[in-house]
KOLVOTI-431950 format. One record per residue (C-alpha): residue number from 1; x, z, y; residue in three letters. Coordinates in steps of 0.02 Angstrom, whole numbers, always signed. Layout:
! KOLVOTI-431950
{node NUM,{X,Z,Y},ala},
...
This chain:
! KOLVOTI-431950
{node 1,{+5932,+5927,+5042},unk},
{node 2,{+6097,+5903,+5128},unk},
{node 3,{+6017,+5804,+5269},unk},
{node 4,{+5939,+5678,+5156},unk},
{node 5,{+5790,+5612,+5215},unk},
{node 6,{+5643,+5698,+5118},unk},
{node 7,{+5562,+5521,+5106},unk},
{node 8,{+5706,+5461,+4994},unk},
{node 9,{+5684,+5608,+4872},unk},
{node 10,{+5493,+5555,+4844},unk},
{node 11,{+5484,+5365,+4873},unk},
{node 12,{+5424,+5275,+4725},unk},
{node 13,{+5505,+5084,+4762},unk},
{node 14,{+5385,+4934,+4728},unk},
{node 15,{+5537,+4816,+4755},unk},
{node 16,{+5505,+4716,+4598},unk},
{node 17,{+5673,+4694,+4542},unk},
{node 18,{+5686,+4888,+4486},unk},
{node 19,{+5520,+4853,+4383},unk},
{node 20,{+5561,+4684,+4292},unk},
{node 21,{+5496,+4690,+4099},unk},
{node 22,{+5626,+4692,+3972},unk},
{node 23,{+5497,+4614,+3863},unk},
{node 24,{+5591,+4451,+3769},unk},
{node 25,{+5539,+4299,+3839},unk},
{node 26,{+5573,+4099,+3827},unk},
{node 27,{+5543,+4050,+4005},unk},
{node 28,{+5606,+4162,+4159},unk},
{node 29,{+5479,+4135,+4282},unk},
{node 30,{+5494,+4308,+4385},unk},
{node 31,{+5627,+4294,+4532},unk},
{node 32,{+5609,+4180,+4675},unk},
{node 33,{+5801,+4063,+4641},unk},
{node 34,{+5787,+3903,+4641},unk},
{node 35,{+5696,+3840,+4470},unk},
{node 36,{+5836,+3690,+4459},unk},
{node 37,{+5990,+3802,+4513},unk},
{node 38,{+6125,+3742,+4599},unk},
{node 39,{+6169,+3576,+4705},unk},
{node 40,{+6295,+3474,+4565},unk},
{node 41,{+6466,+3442,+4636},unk},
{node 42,{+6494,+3613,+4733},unk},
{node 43,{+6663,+3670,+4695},unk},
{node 44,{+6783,+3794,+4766},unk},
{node 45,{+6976,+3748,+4788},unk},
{node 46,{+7127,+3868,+4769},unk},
{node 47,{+7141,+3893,+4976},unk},
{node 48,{+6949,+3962,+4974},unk},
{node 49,{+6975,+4073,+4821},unk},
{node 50,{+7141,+4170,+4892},unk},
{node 51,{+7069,+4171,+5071},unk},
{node 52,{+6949,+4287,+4977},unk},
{node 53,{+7090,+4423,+4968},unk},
{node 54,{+7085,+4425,+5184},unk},
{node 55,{+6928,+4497,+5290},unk},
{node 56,{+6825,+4335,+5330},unk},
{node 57,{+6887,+4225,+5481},unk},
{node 58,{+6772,+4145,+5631},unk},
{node 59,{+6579,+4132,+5569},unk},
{node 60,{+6576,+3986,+5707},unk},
{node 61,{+6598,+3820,+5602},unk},
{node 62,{+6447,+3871,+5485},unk},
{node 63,{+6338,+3928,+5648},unk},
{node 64,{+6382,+3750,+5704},unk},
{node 65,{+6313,+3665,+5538},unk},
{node 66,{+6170,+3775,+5545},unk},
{node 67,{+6131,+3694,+5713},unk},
{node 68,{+6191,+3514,+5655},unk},
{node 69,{+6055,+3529,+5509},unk},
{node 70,{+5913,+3582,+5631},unk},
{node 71,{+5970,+3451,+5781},unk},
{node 72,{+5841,+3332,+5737},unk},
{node 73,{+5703,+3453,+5752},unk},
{node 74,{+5772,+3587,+5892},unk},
{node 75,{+5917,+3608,+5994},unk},
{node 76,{+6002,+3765,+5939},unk},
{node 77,{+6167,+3879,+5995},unk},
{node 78,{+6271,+3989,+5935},unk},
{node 79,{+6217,+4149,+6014},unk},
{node 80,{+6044,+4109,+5943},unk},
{node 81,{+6120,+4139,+5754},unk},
{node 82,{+6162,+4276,+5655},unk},
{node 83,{+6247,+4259,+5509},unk},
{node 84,{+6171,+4394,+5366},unk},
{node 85,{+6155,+4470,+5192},unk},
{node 86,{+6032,+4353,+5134},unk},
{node 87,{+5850,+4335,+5238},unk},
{node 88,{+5847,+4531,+5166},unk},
{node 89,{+5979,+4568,+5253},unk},
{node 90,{+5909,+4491,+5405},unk},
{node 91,{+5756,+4597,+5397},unk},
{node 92,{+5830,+4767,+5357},unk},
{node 93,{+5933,+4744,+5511},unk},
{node 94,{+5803,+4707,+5618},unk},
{node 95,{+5695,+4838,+5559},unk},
{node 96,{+5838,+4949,+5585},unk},
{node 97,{+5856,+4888,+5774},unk},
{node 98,{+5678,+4928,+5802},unk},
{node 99,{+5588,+5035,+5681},unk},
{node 100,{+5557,+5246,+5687},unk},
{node 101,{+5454,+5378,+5640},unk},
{node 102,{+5275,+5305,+5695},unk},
{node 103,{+5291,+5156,+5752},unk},
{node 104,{+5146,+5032,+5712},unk},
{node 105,{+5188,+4887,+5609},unk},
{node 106,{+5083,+4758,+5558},unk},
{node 107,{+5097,+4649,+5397},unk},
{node 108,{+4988,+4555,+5283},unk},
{node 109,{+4927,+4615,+5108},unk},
{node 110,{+5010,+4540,+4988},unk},
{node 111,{+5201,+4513,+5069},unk},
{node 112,{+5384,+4543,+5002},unk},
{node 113,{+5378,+4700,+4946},unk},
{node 114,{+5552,+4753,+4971},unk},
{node 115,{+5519,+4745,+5142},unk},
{node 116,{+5365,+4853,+5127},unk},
{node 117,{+5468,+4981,+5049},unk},
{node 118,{+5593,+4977,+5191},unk},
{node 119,{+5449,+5019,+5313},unk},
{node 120,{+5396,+5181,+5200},unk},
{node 121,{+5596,+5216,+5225},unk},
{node 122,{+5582,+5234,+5419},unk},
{node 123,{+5403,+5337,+5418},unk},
{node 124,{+5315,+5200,+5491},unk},
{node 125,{+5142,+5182,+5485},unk},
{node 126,{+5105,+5022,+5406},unk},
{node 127,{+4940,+4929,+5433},unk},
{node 128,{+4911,+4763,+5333},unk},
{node 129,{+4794,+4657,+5338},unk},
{node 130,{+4722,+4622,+5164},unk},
{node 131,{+4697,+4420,+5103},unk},
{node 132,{+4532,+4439,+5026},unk},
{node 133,{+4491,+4401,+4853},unk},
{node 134,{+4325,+4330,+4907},unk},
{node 135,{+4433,+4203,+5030},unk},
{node 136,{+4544,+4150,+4883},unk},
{node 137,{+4665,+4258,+4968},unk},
{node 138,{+4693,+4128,+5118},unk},
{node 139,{+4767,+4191,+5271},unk},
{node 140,{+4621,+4244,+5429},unk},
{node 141,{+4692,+4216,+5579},unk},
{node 142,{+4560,+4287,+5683},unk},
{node 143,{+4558,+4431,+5589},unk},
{node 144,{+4751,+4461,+5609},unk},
{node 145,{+4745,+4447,+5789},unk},
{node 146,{+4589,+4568,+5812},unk},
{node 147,{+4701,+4683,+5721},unk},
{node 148,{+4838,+4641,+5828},unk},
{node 149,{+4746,+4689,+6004},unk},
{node 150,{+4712,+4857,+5923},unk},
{node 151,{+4911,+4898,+5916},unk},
{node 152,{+4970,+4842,+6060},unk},
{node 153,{+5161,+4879,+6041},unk},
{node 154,{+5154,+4843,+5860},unk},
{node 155,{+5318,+4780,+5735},unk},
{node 156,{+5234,+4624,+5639},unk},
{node 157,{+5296,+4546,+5503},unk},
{node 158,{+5251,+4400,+5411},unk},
{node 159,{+5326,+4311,+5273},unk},
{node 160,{+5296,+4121,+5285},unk},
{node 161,{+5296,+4037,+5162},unk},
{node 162,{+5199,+4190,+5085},unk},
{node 163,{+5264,+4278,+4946},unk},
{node 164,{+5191,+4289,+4808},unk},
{node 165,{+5042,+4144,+4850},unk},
{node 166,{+5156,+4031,+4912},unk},
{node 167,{+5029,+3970,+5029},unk},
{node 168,{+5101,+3916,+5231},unk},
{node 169,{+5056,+3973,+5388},unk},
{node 170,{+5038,+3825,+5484},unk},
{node 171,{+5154,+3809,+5672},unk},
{node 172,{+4992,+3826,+5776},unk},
{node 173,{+4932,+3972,+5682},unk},
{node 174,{+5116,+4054,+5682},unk},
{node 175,{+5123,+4013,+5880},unk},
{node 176,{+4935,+4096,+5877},unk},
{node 177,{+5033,+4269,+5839},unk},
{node 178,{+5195,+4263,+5932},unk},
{node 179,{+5088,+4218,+6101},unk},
{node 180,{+4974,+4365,+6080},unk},
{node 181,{+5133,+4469,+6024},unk},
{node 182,{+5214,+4440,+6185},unk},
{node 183,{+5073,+4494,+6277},unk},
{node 184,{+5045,+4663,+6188},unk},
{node 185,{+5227,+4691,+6196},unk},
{node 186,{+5256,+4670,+6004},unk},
{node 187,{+5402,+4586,+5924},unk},
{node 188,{+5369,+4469,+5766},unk},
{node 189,{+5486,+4451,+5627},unk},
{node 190,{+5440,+4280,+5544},unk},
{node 191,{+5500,+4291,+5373},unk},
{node 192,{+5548,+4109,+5305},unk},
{node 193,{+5635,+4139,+5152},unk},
{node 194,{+5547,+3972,+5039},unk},
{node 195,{+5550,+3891,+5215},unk},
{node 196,{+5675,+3754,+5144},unk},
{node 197,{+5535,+3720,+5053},unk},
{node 198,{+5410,+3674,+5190},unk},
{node 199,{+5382,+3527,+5310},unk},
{node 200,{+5522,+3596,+5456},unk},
{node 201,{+5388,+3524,+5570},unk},
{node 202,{+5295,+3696,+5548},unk},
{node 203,{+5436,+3802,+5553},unk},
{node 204,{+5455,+3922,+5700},unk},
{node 205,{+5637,+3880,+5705},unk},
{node 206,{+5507,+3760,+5871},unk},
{node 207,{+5457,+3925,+5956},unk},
{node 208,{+5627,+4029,+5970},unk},
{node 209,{+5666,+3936,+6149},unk},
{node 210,{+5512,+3965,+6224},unk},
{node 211,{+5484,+4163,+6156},unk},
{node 212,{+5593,+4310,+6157},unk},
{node 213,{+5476,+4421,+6059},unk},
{node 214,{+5545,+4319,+5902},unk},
{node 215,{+5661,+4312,+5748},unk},
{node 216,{+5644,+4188,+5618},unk},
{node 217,{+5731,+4222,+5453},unk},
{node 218,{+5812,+4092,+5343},unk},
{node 219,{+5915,+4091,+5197},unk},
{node 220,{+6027,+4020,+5062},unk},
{node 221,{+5957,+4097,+4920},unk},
{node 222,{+5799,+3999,+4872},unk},
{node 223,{+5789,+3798,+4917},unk},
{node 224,{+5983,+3780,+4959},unk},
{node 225,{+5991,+3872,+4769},unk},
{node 226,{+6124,+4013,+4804},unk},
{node 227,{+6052,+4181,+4793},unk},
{node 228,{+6181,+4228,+4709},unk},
{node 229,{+6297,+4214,+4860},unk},
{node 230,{+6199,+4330,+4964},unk},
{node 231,{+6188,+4241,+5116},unk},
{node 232,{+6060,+4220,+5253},unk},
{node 233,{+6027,+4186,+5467},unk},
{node 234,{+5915,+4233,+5575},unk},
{node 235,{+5884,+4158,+5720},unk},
{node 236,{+5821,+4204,+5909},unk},
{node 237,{+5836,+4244,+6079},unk},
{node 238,{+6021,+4278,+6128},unk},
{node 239,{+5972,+4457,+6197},unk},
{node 240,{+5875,+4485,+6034},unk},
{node 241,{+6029,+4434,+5921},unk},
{node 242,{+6136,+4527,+6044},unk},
{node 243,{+6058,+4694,+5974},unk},
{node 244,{+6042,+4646,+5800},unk},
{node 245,{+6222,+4613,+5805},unk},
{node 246,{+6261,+4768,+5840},unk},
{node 247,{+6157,+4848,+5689},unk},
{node 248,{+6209,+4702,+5580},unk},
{node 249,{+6314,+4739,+5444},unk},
{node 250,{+6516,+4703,+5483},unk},
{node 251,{+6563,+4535,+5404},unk},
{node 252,{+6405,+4500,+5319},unk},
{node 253,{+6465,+4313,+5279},unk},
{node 254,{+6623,+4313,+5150},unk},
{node 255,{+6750,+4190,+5121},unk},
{node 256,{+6692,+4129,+4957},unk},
{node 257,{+6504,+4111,+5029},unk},
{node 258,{+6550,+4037,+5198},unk},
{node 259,{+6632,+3899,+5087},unk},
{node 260,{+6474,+3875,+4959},unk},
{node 261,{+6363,+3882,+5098},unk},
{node 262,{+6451,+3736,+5200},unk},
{node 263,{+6437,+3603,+5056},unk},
{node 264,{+6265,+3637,+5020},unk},
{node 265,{+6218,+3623,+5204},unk},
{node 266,{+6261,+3445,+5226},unk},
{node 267,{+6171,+3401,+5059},unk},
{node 268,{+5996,+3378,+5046},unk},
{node 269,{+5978,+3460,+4885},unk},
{node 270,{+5801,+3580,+4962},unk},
{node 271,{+5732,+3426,+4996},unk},
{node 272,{+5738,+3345,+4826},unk},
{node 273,{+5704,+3510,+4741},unk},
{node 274,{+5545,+3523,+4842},unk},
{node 275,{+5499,+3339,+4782},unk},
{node 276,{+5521,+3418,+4619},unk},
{node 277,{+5404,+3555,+4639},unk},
{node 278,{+5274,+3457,+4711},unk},
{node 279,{+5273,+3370,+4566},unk},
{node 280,{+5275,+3507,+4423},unk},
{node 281,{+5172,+3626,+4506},unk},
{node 282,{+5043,+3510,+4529},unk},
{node 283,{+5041,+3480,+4357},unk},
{node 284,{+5049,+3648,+4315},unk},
{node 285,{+4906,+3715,+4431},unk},
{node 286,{+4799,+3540,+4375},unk},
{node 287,{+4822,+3624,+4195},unk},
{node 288,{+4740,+3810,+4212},unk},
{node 289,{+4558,+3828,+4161},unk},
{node 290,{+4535,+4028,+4149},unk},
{node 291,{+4684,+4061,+4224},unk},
{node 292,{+4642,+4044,+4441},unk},
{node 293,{+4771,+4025,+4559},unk},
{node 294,{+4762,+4084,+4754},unk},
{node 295,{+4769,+3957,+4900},unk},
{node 296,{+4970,+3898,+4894},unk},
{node 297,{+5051,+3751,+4950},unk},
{node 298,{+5126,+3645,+4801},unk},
{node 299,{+5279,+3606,+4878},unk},
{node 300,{+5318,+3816,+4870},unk},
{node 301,{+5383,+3838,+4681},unk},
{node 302,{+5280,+4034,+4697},unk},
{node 303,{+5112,+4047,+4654},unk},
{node 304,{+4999,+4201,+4623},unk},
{node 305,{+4887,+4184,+4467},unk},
{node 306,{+4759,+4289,+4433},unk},
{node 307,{+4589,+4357,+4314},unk},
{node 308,{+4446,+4408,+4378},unk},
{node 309,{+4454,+4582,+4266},unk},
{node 310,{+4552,+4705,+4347},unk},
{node 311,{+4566,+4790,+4188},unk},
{node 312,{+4673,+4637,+4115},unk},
{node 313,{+4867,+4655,+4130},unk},
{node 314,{+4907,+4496,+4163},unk},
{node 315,{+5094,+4494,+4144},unk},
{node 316,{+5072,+4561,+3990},unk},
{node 317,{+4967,+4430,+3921},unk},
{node 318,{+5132,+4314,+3986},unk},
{node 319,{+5242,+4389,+3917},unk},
{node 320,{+5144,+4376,+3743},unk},
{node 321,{+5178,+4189,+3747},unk},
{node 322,{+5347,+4209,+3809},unk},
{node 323,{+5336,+4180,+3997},unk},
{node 324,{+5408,+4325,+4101},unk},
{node 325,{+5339,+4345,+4272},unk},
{node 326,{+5326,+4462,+4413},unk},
{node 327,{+5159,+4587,+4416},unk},
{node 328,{+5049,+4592,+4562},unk},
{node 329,{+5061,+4794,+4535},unk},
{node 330,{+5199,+4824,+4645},unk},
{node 331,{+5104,+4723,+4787},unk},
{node 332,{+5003,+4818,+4914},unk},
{node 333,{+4823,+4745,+4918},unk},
{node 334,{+4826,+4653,+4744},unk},
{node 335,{+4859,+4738,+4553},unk},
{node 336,{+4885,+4703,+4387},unk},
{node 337,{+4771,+4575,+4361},unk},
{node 338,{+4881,+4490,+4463},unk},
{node 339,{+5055,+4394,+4447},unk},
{node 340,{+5197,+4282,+4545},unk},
{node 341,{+5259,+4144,+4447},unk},
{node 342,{+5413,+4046,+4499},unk},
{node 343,{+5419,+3868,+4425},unk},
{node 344,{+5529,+3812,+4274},unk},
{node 345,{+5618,+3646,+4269},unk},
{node 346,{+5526,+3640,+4105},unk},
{node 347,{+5364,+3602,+4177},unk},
{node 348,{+5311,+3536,+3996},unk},
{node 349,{+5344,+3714,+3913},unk},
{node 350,{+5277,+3814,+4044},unk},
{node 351,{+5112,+3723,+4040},unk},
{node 352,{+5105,+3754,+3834},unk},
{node 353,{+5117,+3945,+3865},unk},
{node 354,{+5012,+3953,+3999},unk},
{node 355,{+4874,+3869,+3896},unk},
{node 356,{+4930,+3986,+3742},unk},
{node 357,{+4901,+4130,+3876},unk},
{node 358,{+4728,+4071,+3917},unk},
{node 359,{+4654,+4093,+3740},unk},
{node 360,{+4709,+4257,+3759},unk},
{node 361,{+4635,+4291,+3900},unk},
């Protein structure tokens, strides 16, 4: 049909944003933002809101305080940055600078499924490997690299921290699979979207000097609390974000953003939002009796709860008790017995429906 691609016509998108229930609800629990919004204080002055009416300027003094904020940890530079739409926008250009009709990739089962989607969109063939109900859905290394010698040439990509468990793939494990990559002549895409969330000491943000199979993916949206700015980086080998440069969409950073993103850079609002979270979702998870929970990390504010009974919708039972979530339906490798829950500053409520939730389960 006029040139479309045929898998556009038929592709059924799992992208949970186009499936969110319209169900009322008290607590919104279901996308990933940052449960305590904002940074207080941010505020834009009359320059930054009428530079807004020009195409954006230089993207080099945010590239800089990108660097400054990871200095401590790794020495960065600027042709190791690209500025992007959000950490989604850092994917779907690298997918577009590498992915085709049959190409291999490799994944884990349950990731972002947005991404997934994007992968159906080139005709790829896509080959996760499942987390295991009977492993409490914890990440196998072994296993992923086994599968990993047997597609040598393979696109992998990994989001860590994991949505929707929220669980972390430690540094050593991550270094595990861009070592091997290099060797099979595969290039990894690690996805670290809730990385503000994490210790930085297990970021790869270590590993893009010493590999060039390699893009790490960061973003505003989630700890830094501005998804609503669309703004993301990833970073890599200069060759590497040579090419995604060139795919990249044209001014991907605006005015207004640029400006946002700069004050909440030299705050350290992730990192007392993630004391936050370690604090609530402990609570939280320390609270569910029928209710089970899959290996996560309590400093992530995602966590994928689940019932045994794959007949039970469990979403549905949420959003009974007023807590809307997002189902584990659109997920490849988990279903509807099956949920991601983003914390709510009001820890207190959200433990009172969850326990109303149980008696109905």
């Amino acid at each position: 049909m006029y040139g479309i691609k045929e898998v556009l016509l038929t592709q059924e998108r799992n992208d949970y944003h186009e499936h969110l229930s319209q169900a009322p609800f008290e607590l919104d629990c279901s996308m990933g933002s940052n449960p305590y919004g904002i940074c207080p204080g941010i505020v834009c002055d009359a320059e930054t809101i009428n530079g807004v009416a020009e195409y954006p300027h230089s993207d080099d003094d945010l590239k800089e305080a990108i660097i400054r904020y990871y200095s401590s940890e790794v020495s960065l530079s600027p042709d190791q940055i690209l500025l992007t739409c959000g950490s989604i926008g850092g994917v779907l250009t690298l997918n577009r600078m590498i992915l085709g009709p049959g190409k291999v990739v490799l994944g884990i089962a349950p990731q972002f499924s947005a991404v997934v989607d994007d992968f159906v969109t080139y005709e790829t063939v896509y080959r996760p490997v499942y987390l295991r109900k009977e492993n409490n859905y914890k990440f196998q290394l072994d296993e992923f690299l086994d599968n990993m010698r047997k597609n040598p040439g393979s696109y992998i990509y990994i989001d860590n921290p994991n949505n929707p468990t929220g669980q972390v793939i430690g540094l050593k494990d991550a270094e595990a699979i861009v070592a091997l990559g290099k060797e099979l002549d595969s290039f990894v895409v690690l996805d670290e979207a809730y990385g503000d969330y994490m210790d930085t000491a297990e970021s790869a943000i270590h590993l893009i000097d010493k590999y060039d199979n390699l893009a790490v993916l960061r973003t505003f949206s989630k700890g830094m609390g501005a998804a609503g700015i669309r703004l993301g980086y990833l970073m890599g080998d200069p060759v590497v974000v040579g090419a995604a440069a060139k795919v990249n969409i044209p001014y991907a950073k605006n005015e207004l953003a640029g400006h946002i993103a700069m004050e909440l850079i030299k705050n350290d609002w992730a990192g007392q939002c993630r004391s936050i979270v370690s604090r609530d979702k402990k609570r939280m998870l320390g609270a569910l009796n029928k209710i089970k929970y899959a290996v996560t990390d309590v400093n992530i504010p995602i966590t994928m709860l689940y019932v045994d009974d794959e007949s039970v919708d469990l979403c549905e039972v949420l959003e009974k008790v007023g807590i809307r979530a997002i189902t584990g339906a659109g997920y490849e490798g988990i279903g509807k017995n099956t949920l991601r829950l983003n914390m709510h500053k009001d820890v207190d409520r959200l433990i009172e429906l969850l326990k109303k939730a149980e008696e109905l389960v």
